[in-house]
ChimeraX commands (.cxc) that place a marker at each C-alpha (Angstrom):
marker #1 position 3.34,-31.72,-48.54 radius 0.5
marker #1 position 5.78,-32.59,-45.78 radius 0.5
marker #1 position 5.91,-30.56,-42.66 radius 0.5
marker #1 position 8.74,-30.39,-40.09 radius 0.5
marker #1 position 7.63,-30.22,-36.07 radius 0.5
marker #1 position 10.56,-28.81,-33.87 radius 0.5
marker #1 position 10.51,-28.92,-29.68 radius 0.5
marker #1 position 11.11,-26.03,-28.61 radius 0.5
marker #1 position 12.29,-25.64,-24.46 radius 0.5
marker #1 position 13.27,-22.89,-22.52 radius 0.5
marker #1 position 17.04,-22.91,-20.85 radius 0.5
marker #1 position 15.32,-20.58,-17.94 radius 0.5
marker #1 position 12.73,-22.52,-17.33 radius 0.5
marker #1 position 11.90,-26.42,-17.21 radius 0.5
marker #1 position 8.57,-26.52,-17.45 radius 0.5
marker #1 position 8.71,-24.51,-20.92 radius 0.5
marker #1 position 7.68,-26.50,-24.18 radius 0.5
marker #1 position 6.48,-25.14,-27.00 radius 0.5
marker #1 position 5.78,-27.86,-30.45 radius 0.5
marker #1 position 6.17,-26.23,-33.61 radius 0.5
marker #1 position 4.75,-27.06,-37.41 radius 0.5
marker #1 position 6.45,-25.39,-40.33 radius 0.5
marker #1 position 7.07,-26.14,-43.62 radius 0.5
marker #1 position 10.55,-26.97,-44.96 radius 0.5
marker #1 position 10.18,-24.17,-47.71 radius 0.5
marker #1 position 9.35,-21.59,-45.26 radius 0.5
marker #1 position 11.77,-19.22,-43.50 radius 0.5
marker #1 position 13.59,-18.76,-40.34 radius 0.5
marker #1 position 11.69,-15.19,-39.94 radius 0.5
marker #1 position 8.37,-17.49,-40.18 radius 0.5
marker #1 position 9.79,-19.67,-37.37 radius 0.5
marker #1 position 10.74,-16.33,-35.56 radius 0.5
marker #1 position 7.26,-14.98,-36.11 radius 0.5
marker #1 position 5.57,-18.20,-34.44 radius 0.5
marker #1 position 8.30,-18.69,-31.87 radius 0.5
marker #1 position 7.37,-14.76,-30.42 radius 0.5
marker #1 position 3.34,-15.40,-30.90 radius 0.5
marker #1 position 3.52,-18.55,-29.09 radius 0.5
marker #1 position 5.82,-17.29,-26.11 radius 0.5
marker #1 position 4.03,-13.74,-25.71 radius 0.5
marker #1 position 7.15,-11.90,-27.01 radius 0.5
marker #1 position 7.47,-9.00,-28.43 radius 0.5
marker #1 position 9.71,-5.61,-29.09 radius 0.5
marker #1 position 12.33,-7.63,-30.60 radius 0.5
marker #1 position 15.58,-5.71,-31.16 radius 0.5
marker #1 position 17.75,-8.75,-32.86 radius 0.5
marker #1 position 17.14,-12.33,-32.70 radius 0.5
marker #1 position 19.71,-15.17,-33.93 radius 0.5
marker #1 position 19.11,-18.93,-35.04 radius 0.5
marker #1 position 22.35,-21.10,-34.75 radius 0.5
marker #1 position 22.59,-24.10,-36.51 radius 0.5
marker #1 position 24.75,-26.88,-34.27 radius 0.5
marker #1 position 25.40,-30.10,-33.70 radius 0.5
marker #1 position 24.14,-33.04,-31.06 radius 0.5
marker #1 position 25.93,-31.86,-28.61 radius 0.5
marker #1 position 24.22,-27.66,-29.35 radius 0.5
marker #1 position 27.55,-26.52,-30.47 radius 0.5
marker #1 position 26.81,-23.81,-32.77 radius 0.5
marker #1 position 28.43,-23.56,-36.27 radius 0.5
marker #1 position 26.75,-21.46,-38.38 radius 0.5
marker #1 position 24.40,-18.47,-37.63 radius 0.5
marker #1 position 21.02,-16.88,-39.46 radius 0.5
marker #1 position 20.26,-13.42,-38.06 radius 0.5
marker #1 position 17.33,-11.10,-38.30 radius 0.5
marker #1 position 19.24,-8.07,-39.15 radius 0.5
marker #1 position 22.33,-7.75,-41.68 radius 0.5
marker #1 position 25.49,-8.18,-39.32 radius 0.5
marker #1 position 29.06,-8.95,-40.22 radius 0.5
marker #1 position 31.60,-10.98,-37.91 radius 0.5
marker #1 position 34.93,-11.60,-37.63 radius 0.5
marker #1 position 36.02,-14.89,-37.35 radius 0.5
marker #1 position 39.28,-16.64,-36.54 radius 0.5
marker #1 position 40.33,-19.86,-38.33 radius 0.5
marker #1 position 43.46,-21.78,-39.24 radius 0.5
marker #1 position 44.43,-21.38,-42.64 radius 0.5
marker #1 position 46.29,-24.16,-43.59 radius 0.5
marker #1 position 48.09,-22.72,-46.79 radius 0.5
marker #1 position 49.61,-20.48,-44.18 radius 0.5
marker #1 position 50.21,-22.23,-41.54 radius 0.5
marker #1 position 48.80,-19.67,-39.11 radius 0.5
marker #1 position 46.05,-18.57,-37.48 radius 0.5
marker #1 position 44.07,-15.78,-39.81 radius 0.5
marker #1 position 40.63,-13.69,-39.20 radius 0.5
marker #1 position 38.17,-13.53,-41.88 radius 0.5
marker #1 position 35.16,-11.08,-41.30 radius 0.5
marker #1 position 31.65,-13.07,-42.79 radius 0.5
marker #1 position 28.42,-11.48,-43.69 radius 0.5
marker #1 position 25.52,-13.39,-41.52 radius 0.5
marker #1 position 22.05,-14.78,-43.29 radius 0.5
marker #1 position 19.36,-13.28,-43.14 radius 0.5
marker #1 position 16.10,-14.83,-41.69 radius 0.5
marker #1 position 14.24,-13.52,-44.22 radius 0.5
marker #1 position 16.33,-14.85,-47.09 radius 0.5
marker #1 position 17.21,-18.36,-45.19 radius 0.5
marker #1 position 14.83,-21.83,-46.02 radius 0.5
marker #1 position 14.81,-24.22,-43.26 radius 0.5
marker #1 position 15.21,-27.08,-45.52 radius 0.5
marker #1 position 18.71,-25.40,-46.29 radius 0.5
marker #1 position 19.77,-25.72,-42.80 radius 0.5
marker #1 position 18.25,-29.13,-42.08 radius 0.5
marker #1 position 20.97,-32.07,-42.29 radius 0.5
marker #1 position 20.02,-34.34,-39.62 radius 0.5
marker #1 position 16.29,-36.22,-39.29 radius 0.5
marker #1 position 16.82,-35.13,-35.72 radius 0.5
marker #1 position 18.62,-31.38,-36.35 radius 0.5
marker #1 position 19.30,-29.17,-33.11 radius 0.5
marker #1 position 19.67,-25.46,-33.37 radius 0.5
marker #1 position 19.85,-22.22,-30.79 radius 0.5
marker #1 position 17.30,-19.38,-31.05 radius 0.5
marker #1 position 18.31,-16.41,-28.76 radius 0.5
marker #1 position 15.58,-13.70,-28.47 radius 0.5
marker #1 position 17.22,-10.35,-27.78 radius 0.5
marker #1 position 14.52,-7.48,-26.88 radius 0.5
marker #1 position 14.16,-5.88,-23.61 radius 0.5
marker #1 position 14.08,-9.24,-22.58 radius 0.5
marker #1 position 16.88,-12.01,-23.33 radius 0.5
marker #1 position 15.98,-15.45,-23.67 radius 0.5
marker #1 position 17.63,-18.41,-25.16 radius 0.5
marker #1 position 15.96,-21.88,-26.23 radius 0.5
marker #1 position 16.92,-24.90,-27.28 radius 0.5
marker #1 position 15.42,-26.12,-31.05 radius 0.5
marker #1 position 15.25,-29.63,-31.99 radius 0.5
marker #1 position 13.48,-30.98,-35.00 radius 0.5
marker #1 position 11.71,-34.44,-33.72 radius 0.5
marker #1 position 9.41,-35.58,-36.41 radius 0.5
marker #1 position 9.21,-34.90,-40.75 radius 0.5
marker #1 position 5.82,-35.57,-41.98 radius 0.5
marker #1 position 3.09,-35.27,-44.61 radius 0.5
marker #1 position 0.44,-32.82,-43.97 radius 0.5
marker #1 position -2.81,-32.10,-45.29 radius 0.5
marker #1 position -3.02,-28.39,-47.05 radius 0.5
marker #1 position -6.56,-27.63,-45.30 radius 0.5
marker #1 position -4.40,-25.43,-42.75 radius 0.5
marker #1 position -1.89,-22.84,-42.75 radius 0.5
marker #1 position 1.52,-23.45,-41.23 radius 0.5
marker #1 position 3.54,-22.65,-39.36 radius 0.5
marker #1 position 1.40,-23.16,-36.19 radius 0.5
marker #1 position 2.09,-24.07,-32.55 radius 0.5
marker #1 position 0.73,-27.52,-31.67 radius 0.5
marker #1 position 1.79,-27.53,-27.91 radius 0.5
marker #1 position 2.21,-25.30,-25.57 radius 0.5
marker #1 position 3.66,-25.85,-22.29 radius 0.5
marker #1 position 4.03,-23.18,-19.02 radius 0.5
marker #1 position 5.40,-19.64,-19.30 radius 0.5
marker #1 position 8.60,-17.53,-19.60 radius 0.5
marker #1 position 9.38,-15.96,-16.55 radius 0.5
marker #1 position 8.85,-12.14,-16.31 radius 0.5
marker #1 position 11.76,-10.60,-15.57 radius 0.5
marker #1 position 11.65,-7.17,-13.49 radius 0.5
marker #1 position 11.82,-4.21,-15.33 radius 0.5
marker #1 position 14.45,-2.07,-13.90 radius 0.5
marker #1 position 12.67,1.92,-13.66 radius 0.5
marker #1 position 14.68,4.81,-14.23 radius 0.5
marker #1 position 14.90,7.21,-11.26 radius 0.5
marker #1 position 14.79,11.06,-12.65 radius 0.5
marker #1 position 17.81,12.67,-11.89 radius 0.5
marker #1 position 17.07,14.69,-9.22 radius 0.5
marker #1 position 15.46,11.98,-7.24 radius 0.5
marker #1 position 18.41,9.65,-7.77 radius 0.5
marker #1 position 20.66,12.71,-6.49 radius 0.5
marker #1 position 18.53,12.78,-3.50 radius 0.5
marker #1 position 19.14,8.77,-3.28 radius 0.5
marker #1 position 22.68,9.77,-3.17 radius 0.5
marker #1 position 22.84,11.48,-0.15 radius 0.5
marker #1 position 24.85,10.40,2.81 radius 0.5
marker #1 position 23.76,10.22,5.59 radius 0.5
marker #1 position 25.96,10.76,8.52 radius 0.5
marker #1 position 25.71,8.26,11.13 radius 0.5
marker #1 position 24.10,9.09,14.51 radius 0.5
marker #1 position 26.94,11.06,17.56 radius 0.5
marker #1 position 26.61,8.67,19.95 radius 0.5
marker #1 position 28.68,8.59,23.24 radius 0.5
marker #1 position 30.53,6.41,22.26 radius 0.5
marker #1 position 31.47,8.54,19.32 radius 0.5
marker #1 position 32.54,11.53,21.27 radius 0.5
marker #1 position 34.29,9.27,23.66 radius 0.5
marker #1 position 36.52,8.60,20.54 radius 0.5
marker #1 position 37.06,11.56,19.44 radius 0.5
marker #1 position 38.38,12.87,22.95 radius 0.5
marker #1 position 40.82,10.17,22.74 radius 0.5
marker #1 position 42.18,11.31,19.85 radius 0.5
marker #1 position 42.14,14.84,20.71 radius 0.5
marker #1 position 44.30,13.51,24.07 radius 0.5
marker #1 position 47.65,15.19,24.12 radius 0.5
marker #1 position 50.92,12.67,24.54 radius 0.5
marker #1 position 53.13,13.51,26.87 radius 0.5
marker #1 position 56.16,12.39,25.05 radius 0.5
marker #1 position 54.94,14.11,22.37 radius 0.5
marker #1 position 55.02,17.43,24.51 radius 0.5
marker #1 position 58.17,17.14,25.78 radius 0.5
marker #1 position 59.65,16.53,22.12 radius 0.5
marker #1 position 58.16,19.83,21.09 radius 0.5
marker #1 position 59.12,21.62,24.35 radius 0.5
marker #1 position 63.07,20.60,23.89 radius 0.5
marker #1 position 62.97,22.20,20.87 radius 0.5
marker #1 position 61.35,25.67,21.79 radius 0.5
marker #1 position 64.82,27.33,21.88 radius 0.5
marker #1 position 65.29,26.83,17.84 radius 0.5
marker #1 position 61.90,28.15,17.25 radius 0.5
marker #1 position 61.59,30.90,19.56 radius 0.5
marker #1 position 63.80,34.19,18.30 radius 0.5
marker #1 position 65.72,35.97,21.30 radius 0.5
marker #1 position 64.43,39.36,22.38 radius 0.5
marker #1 position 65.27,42.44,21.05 radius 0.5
marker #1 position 66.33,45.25,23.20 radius 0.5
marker #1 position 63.47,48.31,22.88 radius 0.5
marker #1 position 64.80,50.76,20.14 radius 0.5
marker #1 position 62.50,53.40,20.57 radius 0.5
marker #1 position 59.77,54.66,23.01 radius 0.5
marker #1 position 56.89,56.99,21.27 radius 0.5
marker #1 position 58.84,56.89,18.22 radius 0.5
marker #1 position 62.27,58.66,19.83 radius 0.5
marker #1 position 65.22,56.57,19.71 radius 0.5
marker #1 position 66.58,55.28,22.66 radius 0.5
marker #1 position 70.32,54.88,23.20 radius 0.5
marker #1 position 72.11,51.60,23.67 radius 0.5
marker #1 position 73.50,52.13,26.93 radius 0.5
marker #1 position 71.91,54.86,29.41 radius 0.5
marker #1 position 73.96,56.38,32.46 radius 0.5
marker #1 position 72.04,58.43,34.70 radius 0.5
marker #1 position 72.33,61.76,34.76 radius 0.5
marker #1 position 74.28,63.51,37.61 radius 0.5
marker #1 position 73.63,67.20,37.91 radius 0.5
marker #1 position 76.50,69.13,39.33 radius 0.5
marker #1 position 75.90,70.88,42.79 radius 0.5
marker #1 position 77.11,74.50,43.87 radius 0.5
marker #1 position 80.04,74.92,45.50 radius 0.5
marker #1 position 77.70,75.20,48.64 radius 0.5
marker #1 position 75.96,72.47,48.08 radius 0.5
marker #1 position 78.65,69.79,47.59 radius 0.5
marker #1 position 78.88,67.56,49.83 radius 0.5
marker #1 position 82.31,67.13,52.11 radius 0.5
marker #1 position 84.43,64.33,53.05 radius 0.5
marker #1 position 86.09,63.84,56.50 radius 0.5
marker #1 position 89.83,63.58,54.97 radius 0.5
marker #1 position 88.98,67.00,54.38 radius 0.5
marker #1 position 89.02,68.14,57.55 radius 0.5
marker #1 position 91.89,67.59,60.31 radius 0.5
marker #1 position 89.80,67.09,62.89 radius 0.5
marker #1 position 86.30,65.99,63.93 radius 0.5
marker #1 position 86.30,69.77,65.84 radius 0.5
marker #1 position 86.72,71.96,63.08 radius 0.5
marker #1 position 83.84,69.91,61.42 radius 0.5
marker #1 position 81.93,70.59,63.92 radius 0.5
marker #1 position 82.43,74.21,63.78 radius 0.5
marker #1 position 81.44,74.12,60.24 radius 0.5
marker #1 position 78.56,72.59,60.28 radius 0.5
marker #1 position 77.64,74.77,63.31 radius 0.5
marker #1 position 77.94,77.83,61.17 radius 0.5
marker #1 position 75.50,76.06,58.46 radius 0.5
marker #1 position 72.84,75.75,61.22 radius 0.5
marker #1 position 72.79,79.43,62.30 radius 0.5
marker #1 position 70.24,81.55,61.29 radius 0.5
marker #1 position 70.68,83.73,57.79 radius 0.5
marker #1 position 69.60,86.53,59.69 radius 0.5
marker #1 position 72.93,86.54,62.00 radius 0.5
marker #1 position 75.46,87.24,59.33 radius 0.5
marker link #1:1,2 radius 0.2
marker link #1:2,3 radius 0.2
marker link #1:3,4 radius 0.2
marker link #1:4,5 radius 0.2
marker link #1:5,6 radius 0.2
marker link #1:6,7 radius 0.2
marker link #1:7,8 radius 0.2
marker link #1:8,9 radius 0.2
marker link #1:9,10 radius 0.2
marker link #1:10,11 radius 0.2
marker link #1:11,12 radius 0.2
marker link #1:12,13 radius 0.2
marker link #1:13,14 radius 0.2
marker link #1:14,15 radius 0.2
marker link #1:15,16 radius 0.2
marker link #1:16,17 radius 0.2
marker link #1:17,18 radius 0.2
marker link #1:18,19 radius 0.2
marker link #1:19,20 radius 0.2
marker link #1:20,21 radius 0.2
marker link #1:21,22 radius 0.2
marker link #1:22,23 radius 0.2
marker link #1:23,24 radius 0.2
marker link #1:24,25 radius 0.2
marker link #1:25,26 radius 0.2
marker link #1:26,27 radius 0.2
marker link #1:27,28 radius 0.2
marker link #1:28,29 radius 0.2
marker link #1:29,30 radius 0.2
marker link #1:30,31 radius 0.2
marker link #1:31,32 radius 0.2
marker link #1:32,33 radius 0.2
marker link #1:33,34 radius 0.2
marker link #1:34,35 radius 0.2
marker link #1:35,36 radius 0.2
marker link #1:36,37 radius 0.2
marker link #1:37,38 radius 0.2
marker link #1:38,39 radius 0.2
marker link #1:39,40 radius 0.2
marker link #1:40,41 radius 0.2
marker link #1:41,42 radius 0.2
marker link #1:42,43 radius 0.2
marker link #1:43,44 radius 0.2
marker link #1:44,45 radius 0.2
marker link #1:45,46 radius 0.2
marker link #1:46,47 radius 0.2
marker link #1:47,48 radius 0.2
marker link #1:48,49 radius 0.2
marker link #1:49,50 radius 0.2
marker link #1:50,51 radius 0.2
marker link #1:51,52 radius 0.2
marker link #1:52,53 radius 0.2
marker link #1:53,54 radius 0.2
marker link #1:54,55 radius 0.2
marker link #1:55,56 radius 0.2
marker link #1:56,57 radius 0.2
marker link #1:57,58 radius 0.2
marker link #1:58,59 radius 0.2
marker link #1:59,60 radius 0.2
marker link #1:60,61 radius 0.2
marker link #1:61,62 radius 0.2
marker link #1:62,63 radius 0.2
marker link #1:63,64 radius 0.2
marker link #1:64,65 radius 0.2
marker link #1:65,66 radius 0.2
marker link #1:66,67 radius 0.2
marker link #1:67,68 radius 0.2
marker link #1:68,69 radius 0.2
marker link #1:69,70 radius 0.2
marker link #1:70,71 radius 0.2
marker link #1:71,72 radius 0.2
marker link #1:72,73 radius 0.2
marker link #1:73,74 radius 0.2
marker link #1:74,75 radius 0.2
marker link #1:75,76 radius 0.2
marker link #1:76,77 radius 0.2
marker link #1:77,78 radius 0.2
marker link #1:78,79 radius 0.2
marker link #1:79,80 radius 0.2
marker link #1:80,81 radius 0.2
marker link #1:81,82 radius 0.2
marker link #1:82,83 radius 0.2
marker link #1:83,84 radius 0.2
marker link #1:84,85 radius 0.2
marker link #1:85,86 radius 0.2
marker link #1:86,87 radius 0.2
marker link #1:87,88 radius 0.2
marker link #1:88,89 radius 0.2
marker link #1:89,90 radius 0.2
marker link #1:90,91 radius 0.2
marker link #1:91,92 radius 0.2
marker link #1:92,93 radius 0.2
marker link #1:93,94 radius 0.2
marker link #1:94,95 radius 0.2
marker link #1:95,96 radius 0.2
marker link #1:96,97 radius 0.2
marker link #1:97,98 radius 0.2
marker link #1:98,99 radius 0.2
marker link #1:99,100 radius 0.2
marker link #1:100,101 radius 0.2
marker link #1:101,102 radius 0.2
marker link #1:102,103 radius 0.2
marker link #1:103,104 radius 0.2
marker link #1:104,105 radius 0.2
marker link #1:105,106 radius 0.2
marker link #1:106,107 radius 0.2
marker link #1:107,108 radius 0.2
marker link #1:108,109 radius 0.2
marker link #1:109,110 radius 0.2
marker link #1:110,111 radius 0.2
marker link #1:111,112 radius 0.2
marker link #1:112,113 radius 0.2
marker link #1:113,114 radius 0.2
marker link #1:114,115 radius 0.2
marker link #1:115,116 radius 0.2
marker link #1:116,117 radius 0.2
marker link #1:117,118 radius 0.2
marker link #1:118,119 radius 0.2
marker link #1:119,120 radius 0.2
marker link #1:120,121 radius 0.2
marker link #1:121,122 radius 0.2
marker link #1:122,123 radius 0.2
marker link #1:123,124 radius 0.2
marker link #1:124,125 radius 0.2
marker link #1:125,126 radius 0.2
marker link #1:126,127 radius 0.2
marker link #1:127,128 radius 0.2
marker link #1:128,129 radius 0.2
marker link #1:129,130 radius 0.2
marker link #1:130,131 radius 0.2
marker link #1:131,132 radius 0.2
marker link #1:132,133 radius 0.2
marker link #1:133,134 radius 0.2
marker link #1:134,135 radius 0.2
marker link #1:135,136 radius 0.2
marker link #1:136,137 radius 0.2
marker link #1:137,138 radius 0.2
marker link #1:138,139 radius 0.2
marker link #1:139,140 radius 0.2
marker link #1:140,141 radius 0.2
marker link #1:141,142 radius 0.2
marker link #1:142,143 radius 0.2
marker link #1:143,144 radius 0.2
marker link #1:144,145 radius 0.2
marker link #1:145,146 radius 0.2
marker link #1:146,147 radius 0.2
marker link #1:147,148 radius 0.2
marker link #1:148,149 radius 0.2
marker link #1:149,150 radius 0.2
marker link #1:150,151 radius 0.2
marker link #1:151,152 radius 0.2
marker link #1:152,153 radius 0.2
marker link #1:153,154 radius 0.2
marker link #1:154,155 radius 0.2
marker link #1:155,156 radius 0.2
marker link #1:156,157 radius 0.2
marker link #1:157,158 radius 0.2
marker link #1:158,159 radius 0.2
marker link #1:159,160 radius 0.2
marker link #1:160,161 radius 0.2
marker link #1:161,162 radius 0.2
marker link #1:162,163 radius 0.2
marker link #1:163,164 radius 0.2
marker link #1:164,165 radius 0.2
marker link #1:165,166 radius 0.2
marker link #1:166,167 radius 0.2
marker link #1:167,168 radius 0.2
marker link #1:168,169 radius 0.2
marker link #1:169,170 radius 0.2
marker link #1:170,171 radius 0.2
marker link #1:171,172 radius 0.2
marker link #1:172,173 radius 0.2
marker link #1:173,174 radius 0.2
marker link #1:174,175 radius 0.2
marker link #1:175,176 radius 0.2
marker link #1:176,177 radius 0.2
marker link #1:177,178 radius 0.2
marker link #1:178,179 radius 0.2
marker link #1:179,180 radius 0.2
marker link #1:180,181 radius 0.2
marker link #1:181,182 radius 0.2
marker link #1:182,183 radius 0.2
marker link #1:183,184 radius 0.2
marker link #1:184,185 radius 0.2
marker link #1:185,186 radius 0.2
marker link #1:186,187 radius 0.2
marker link #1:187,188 radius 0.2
marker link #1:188,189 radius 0.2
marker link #1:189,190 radius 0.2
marker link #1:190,191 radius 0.2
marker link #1:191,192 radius 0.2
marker link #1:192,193 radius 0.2
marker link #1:193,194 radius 0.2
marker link #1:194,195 radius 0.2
marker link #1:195,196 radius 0.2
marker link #1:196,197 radius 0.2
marker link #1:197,198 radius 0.2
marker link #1:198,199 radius 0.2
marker link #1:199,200 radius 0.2
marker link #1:200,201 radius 0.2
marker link #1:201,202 radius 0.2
marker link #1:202,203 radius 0.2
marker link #1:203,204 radius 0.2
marker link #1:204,205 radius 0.2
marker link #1:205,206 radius 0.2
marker link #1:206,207 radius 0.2
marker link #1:207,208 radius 0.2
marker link #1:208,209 radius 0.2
marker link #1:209,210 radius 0.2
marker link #1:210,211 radius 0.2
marker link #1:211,212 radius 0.2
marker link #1:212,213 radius 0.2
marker link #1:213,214 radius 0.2
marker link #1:214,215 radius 0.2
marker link #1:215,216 radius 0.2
marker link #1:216,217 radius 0.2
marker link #1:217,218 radius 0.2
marker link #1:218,219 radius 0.2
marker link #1:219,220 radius 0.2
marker link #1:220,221 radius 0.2
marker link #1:221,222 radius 0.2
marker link #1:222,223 radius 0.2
marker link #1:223,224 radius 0.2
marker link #1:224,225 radius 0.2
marker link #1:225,226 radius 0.2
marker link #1:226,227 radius 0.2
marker link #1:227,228 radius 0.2
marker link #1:228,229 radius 0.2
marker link #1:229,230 radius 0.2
marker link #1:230,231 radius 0.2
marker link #1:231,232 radius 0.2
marker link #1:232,233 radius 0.2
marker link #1:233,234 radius 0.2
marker link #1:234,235 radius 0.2
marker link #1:235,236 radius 0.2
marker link #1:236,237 radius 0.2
marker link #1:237,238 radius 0.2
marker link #1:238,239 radius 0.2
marker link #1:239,240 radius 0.2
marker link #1:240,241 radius 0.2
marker link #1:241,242 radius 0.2
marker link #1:242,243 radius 0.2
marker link #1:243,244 radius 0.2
marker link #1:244,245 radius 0.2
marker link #1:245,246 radius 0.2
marker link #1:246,247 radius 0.2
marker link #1:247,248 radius 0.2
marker link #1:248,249 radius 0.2
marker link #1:249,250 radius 0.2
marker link #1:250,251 radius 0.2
marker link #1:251,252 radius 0.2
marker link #1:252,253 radius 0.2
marker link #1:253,254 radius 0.2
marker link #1:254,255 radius 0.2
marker link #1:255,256 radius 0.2
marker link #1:256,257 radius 0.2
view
């Protein structure tokens, strides 16, 4: 029976080579299966094969789980540019030798798990094989796939904690710049200060005292004197002598009269 042998490299990492034998009538999710034994994969969520030319531009895809995809072409008919949405094979469903149309065929295997990983697939030899052993098989194997670093998850109240900020040390030099912006600017004071009048509201007079009004305008209160009390003028009198002899009179003693 004829056997094909593919080299398989890694685009990560140069010194990865793994040599593959697998019959022409098996399937692409047999070539998965060895591909993941020989590498130490595992927990596979999707993987893809594509199908390309020399050059490992991809043209056609075989997938391990049922996806569709939306393509855009140029339909000639039309003259335009039109998307069509295709149905991708299956691995499981797909025979290499139905994919094979080049003695030295090139294809794409992406491995997408918690892991992603892409190699390079090219088919170097087609041969007859004895039926003693079962294929496929890896012949070769070359170095390792790099572990990549699983990222933990941080339980939510530890990450809150992680979220913290803290504030940055008061230094002197830190207070010294926050005086400065605290200092006052004299223009700035003298703006304000010429402006005081407009703000400021003119006193009001006091309108009461203990609750009792208090009039507008007060005069002060004269009380009227007795006759004998008033006081006297000196046009009043014709003489300085005769005021004299008044006021002598007011001097005596009650108790002469």
């Amino acid at each position: 029976m004829l056997s094909y042998r593919f080299r398989l490299t890694s685009v990560e990492q140069e010194d990865f080579i793994r040599e593959i034998e697998i019959q022409p009538t098996q399937t692409f999710l047999d070539f998965h299966d060895i591909i993941m034994s020989c590498s130490d994969l595992d927990s596979c969520q999707n993987a893809v094969f594509f199908n390309t030319d020399k050059k490992y531009k991809p043209h056609s895809e075989i997938s391990l789980k049922q996806q569709k995809k939306q393509v855009k072409k140029y339909d000639e008919d039309l003259d335009e540019i039109i998307t069509e949405t295709n149905v991708l094979h299956l691995m499981k469903d797909s025979l290499l030798k139905t994919f094979i149309e080049d003695p030295h065929q090139k294809m794409i295997y992406e491995f997408q798990g918690k892991e992603f990983f892409v190699f390079n697939i090219e088919l170097f030899r087609i041969q007859k094989t004895e039926e003693t052993y079962l294929l496929p098989r890896c012949l070769r194997k070359v170095g390792e796939l790099p572990k990549k670093v699983e990222i933990q998850m941080i339980p939510d109240e530890v990450e809150e904690k992680e979220r913290k900020i803290i504030p940055p040390p008061v230094t002197p030099l830190v207070i010294e710049s926050i005086f400065k912006e605290l200092q006052a600017d004299d223009s700035e004071i003298a703006e304000i200060e010429s402006h005081l009048d407009e703000f400021l509201e003119p006193d009001e007079p006091e309108t009461s005292i203990n609750g009792v009004p208090v009039a507008e305008s007060e005069e002060e209160e004269s009380f009227p004197m007795d006759d004998e009390e008033q006081t006297e003028h000196l046009e009043d009198y014709e003489d300085i002598e005769n005021l004299e002899i008044k006021h002598r009179n007011f001097d005596r003693d009650p108790d002469d009269f």
